[in-house]
FINU-862390 format. One line per 5 residues: number of its first residue (from 0); their letters; for each residue x, y, z of N, C-alpha, C, O. Coordinates in steps of 0.001 Angstrom, whole numbers. Example, Ala and Ser with C-alpha at 12.3 -4.5 7.8 and 13.67 -1.06 7.14 Angstrom:
! FINU-862390
0> AS> 13190:-5690:7800:12300:-4500:7800:13200:-3300:7800:14236:-3319:8465 ~ 12850:-2250:7080:13670:-1060:7140:12900:30:7870:13409:1138:8039
END
This chain:
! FINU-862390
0> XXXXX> 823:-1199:0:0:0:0:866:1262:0:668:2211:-759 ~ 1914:1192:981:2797:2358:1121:3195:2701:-424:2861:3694:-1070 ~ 4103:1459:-884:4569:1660:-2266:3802:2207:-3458:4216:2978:-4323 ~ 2706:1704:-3343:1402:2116:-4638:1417:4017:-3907:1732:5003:-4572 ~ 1132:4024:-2933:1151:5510:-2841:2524:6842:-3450:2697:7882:-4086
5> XXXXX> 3324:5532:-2466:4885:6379:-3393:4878:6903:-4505:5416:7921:-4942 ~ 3936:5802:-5148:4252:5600:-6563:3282:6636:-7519:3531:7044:-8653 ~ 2220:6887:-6758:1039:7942:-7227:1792:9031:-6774:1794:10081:-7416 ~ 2261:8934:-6015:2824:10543:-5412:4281:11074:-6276:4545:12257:-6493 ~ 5026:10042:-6643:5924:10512:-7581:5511:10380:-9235:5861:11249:-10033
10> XXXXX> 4938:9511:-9532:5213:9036:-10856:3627:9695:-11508:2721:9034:-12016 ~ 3669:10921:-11329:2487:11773:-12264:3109:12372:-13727:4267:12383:-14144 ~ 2040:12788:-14235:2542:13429:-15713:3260:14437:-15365:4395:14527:-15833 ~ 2749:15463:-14430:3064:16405:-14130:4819:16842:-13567:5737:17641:-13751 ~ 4469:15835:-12907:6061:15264:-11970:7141:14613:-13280:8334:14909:-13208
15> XXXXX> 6781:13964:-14140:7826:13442:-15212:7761:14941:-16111:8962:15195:-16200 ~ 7319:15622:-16541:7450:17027:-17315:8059:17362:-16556:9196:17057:-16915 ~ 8142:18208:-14925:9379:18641:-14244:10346:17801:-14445:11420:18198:-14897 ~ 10104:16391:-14116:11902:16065:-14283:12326:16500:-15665:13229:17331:-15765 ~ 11810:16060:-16611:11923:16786:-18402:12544:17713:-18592:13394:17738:-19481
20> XXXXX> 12195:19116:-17510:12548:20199:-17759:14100:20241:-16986:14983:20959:-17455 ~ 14367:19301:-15611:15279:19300:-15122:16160:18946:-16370:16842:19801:-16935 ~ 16104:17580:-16783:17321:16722:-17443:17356:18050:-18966:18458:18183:-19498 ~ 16177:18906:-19531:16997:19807:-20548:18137:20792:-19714:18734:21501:-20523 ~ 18403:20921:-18871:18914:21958:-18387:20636:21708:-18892:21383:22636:-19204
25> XXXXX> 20987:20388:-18881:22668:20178:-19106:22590:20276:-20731:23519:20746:-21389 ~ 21325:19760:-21340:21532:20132:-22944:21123:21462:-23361:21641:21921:-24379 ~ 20283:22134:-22731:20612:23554:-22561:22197:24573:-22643:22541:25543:-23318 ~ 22788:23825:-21681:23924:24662:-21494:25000:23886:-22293:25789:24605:-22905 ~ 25164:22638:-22391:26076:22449:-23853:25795:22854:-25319:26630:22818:-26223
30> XXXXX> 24628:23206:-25420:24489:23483:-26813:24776:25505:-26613:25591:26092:-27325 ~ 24070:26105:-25721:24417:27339:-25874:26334:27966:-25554:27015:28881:-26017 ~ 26600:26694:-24380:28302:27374:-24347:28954:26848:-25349:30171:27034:-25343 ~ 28376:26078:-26451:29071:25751:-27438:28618:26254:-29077:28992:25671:-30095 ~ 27932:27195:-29047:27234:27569:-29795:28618:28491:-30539:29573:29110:-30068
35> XXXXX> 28014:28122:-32254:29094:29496:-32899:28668:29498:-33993:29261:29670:-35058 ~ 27124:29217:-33684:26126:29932:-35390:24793:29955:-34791:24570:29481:-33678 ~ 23866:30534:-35564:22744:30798:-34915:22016:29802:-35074:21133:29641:-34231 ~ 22141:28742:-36266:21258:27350:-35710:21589:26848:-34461:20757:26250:-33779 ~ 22918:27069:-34041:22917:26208:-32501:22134:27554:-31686:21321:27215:-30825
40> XXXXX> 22308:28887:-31882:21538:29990:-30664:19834:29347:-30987:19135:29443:-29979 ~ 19459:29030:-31614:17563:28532:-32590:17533:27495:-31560:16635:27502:-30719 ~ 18575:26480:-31565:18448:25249:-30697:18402:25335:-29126:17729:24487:-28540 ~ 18916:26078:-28566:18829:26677:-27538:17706:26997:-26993:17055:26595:-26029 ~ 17549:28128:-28117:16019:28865:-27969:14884:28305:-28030:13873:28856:-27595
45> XXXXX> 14882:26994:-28643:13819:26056:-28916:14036:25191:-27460:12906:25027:-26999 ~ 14957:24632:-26646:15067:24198:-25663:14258:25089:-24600:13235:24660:-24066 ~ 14798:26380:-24328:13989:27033:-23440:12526:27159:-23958:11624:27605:-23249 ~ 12361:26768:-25145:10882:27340:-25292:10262:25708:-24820:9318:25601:-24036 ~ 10935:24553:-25412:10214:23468:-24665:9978:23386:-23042:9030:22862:-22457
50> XXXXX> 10886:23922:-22599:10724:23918:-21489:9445:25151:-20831:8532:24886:-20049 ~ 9675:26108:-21270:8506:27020:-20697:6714:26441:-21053:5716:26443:-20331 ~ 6938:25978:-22533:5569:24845:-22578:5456:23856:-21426:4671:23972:-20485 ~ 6334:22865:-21610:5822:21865:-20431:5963:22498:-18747:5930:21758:-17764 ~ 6063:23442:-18705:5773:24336:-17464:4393:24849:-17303:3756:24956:-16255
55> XXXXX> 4113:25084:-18242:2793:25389:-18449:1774:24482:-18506:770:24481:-17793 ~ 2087:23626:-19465:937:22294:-19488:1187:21324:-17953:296:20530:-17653 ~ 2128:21419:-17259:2115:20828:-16165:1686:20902:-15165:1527:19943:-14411 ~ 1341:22286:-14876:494:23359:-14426:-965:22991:-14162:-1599:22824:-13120 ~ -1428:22890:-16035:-2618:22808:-16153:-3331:21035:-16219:-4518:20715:-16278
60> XXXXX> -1961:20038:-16178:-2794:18985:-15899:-3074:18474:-15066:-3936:17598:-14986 ~ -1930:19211:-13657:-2105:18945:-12493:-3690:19265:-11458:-4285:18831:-10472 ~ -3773:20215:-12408:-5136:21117:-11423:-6019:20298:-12023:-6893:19758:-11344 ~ -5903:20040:-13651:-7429:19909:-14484:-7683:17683:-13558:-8809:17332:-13204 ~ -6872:17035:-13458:-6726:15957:-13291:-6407:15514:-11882:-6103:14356:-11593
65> XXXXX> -6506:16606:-10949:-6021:16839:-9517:-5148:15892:-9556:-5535:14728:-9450 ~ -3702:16210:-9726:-2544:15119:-9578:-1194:15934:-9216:-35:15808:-9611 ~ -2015:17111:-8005:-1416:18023:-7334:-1060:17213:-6049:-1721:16869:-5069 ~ 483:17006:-6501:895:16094:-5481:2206:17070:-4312:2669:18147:-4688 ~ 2512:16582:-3269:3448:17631:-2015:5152:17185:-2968:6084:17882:-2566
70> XXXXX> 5505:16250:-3991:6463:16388:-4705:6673:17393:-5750:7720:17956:-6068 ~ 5382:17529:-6271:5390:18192:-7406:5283:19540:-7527:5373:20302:-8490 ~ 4951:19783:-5673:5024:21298:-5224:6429:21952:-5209:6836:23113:-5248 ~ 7032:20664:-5131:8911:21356:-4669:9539:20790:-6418:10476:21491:-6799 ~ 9235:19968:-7151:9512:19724:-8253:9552:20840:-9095:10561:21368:-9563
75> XXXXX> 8193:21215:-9281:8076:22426:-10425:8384:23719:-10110:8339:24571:-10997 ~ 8693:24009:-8978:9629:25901:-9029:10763:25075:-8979:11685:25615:-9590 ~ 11072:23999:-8508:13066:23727:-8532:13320:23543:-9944:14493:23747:-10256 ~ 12564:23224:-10850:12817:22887:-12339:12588:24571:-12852:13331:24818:-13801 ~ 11705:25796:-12418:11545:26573:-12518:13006:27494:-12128:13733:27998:-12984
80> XXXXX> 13201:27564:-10821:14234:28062:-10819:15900:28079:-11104:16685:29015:-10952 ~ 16147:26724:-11567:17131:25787:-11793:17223:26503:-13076:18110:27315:-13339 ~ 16300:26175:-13832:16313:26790:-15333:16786:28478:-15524:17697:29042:-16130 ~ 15810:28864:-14787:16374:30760:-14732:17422:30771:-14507:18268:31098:-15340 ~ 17680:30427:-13350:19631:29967:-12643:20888:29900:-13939:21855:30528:-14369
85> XXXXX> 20111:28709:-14167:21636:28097:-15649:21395:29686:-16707:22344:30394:-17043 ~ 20057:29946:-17047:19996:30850:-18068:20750:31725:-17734:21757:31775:-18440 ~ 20671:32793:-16572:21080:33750:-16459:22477:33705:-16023:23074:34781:-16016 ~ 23060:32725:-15684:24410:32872:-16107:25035:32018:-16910:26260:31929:-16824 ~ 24499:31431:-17603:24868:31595:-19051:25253:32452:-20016:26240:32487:-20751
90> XXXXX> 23880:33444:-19832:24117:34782:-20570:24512:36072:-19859:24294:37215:-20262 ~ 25307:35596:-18412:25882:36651:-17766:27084:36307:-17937:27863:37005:-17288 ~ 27745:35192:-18797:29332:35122:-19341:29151:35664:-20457:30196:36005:-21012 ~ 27814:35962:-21231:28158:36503:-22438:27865:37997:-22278:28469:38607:-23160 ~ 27171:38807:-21490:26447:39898:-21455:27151:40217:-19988:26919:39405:-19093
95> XXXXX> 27814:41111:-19758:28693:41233:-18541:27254:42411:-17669:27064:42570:-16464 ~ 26659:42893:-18591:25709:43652:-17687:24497:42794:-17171:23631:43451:-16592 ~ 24343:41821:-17249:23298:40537:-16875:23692:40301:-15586:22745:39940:-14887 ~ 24702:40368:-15033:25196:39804:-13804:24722:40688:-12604:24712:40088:-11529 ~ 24290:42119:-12575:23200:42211:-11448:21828:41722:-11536:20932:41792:-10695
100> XXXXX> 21828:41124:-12914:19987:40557:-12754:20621:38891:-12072:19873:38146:-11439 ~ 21935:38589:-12330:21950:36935:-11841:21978:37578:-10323:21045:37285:-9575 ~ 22828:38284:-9939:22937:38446:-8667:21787:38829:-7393:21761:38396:-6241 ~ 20720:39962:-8186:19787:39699:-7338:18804:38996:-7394:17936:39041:-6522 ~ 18727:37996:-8705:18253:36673:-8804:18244:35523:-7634:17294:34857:-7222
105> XXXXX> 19820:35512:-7183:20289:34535:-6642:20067:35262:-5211:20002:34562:-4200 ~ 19961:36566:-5136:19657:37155:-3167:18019:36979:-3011:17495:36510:-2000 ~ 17338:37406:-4113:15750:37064:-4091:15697:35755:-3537:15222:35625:-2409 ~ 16237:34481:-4344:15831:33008:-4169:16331:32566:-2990:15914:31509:-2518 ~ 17177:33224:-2429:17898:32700:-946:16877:33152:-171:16301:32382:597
110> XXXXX> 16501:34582:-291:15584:34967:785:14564:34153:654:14445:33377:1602 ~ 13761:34049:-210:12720:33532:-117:12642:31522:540:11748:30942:1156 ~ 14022:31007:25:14217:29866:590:14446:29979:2011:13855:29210:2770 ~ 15491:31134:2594:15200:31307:4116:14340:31460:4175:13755:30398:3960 ~ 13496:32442:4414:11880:33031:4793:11279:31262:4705:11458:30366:5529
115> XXXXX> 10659:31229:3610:9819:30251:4095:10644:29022:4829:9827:28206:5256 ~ 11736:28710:5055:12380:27276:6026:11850:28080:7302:11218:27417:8125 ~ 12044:29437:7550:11960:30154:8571:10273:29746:9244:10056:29049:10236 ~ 9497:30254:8576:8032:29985:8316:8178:28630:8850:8644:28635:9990 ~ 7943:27570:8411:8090:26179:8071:8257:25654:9619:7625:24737:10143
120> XXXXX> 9302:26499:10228:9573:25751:11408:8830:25877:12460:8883:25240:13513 ~ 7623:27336:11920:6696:28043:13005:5192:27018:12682:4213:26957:13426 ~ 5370:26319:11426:4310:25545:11328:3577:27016:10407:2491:27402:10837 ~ 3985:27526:9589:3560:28539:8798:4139:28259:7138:5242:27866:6759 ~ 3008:28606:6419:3728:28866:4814:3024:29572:4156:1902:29801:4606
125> XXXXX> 3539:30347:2477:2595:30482:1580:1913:29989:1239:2110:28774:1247 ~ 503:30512:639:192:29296:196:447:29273:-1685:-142:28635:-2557 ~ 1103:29849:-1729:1732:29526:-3197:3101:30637:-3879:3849:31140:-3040 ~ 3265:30851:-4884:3804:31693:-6116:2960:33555:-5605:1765:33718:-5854 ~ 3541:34371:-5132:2272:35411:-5552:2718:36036:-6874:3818:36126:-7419
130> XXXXX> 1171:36541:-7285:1404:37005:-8551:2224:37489:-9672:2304:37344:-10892 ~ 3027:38386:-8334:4245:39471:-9051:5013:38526:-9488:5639:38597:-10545 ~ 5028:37427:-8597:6309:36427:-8912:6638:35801:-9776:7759:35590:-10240 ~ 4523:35055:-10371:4405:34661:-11797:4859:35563:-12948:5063:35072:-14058 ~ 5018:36841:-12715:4543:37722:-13886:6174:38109:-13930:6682:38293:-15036
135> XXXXX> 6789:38202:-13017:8469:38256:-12844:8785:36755:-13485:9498:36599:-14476 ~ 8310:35965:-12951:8987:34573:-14129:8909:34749:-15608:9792:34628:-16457 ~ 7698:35051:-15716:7281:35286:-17486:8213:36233:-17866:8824:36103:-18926 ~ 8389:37148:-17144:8833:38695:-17828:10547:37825:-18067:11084:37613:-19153 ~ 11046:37490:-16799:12740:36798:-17339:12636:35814:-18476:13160:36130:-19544
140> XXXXX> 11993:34608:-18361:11648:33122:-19322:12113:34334:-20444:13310:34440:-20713 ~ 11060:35283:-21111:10892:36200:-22369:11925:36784:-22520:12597:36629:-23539 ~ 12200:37405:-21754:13657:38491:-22171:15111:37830:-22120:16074:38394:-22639 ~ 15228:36428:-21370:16120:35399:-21472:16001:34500:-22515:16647:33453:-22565 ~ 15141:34889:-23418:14637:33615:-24638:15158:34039:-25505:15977:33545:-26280
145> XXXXX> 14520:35428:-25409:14624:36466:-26674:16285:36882:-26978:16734:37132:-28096 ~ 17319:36890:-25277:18905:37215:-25296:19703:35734:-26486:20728:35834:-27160 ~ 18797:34533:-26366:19162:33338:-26333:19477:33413:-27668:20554:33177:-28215 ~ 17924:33932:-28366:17691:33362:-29978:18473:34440:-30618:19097:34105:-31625 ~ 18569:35773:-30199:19235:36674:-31166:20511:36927:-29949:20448:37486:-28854
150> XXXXX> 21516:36346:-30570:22899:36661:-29690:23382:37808:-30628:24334:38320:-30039 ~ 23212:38339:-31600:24037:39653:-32331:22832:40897:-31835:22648:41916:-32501 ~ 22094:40586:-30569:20900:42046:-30638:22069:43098:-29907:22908:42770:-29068 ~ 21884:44233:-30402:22450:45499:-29885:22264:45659:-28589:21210:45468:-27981 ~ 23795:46185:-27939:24273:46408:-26128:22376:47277:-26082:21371:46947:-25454
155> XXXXX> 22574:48164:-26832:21493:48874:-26039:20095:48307:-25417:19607:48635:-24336 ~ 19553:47346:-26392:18411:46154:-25925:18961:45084:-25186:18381:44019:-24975 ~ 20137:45401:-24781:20616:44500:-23739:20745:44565:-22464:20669:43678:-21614 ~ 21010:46038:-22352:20971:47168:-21319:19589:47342:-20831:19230:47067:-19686 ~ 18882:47783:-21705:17717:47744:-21291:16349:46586:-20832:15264:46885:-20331
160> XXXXX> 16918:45102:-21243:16376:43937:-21078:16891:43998:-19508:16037:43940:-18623 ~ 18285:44116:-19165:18948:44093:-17536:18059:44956:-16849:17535:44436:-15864 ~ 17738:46139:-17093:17140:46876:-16250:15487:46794:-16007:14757:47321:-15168 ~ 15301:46124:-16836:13803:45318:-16996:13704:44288:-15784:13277:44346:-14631 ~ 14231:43428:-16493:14572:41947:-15612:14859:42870:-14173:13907:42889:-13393
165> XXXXX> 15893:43508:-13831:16394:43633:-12309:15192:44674:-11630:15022:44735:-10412 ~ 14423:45447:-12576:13047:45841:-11805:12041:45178:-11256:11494:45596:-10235 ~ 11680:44083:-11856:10886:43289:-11689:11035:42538:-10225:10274:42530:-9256 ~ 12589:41776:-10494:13101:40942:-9568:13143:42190:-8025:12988:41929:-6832 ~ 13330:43112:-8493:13157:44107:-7190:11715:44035:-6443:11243:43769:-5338
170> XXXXX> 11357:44395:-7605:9667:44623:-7263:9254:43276:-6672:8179:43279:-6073 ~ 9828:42296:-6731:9154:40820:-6510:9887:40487:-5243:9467:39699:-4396 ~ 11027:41159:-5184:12055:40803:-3953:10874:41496:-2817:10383:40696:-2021 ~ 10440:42904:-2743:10014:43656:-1834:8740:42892:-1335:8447:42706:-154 ~ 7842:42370:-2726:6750:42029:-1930:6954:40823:-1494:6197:40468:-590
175> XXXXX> 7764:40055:-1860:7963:38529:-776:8666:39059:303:9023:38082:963 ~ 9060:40086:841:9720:40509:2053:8351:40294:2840:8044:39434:3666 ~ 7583:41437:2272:6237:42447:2710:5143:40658:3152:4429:40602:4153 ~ 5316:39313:2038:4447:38447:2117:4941:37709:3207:4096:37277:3990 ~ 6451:37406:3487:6453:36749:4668:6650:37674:5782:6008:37307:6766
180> XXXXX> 7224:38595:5941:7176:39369:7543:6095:40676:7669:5622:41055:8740 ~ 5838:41217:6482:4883:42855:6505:4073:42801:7460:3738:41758:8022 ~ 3715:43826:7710:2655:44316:8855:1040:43153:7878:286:42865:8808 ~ 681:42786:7068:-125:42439:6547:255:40844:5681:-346:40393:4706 ~ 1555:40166:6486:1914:39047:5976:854:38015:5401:-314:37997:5789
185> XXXXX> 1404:37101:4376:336:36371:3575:1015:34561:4404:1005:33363:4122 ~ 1235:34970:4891:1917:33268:5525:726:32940:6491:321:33777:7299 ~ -1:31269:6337:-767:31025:7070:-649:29566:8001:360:28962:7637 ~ -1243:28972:8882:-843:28095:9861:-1004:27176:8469:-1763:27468:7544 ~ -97:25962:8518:-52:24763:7181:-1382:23868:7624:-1878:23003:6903
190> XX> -1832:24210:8850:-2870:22578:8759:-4224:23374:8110:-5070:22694:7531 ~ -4375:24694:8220:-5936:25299:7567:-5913:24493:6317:-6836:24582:5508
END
């Protein structure tokens, strides 16, 4: 009985598309650090774009088929953030001004991994992604797709993609501050 449960609890559609998106991540980054024509930058770009699909459809078969499982909660942002991770420094060895969007990339995701372990131990959590956060994923996935497929785009749309991306991630940093500690925190007891 235990095992049959294991086995529902890991082995969903949903849960094999995250791993999917995990295992593109090393052919991700061999094909782009080895890239030196734009069919290999296309191939790339077609990698991240498979991957942002089955992020999406994984999403939607989990809810539509309830096969919203407590693996697939930590599966799909670690395949989520894993991916942003490799991207953005990827293209912060090629784009030297990318490296404050990796950097407060990487202070956002710590906080938020403290904060909620923090939470966690009070018997408190989110209860999900908030909005800004979705709309900060989309906004990087896009402007990291778009750095991917056209590697000859001009410093200036490059400059300005960084300052895009690092607004967002600001804006998203503040309100996950504001969601786990603010005077109006969104963290609730885990057994409701």
């Amino acid at each position: 009985m235990l095992i049959k449960n294991w086995r529902k609890e890991i082995f969903t559609i949903p849960n094999l598309l995250s791993l999917f998106r995990l295992l593109l991540i090393p052919v991700y980054v061999n094909i782009y650090l080895n890239a030196d024509n734009s069919v290999d930058y296309y191939k790339a770009g077609l990698i991240l774009a498979a991957s942002c699909m089955t992020d999406m459809i994984d999403g939607k078969i989990a809810r539509h088929f309830n096969m919203i499982t407590t693996v697939g909660k930590v599966l799909d942002p670690l395949a989520d953030k894993m991916t942003q991770l490799t991207v953005t420094i990827c293209l912060s060895l090629r784009y030297e001004v990318l490296r404050p969007v990796l950097i407060l990339f990487l202070v956002k995701e710590i906080f938020q991994l403290v904060a909620a372990l923090m939470n966690l131990r009070k018997g408190k959590a989110l209860d999900g992604a908030l909005m800004v956060g979705k709309v900060c994923t989309t906004v990087l996935f896009l402007s990291l797709i778009l750095l991917v497929l056209f590697p000859n785009i001009p410093m200036d749309v490059v400059n300005a993609i960084a300052i895009i991306d690092c607004s967002f991630l600001a804006v998203t940093f503040v309100d996950y501050i504001r969601a786990f500690f603010g005077k109006n925190a969104k963290v609730h007891d885990i057994d409701q």
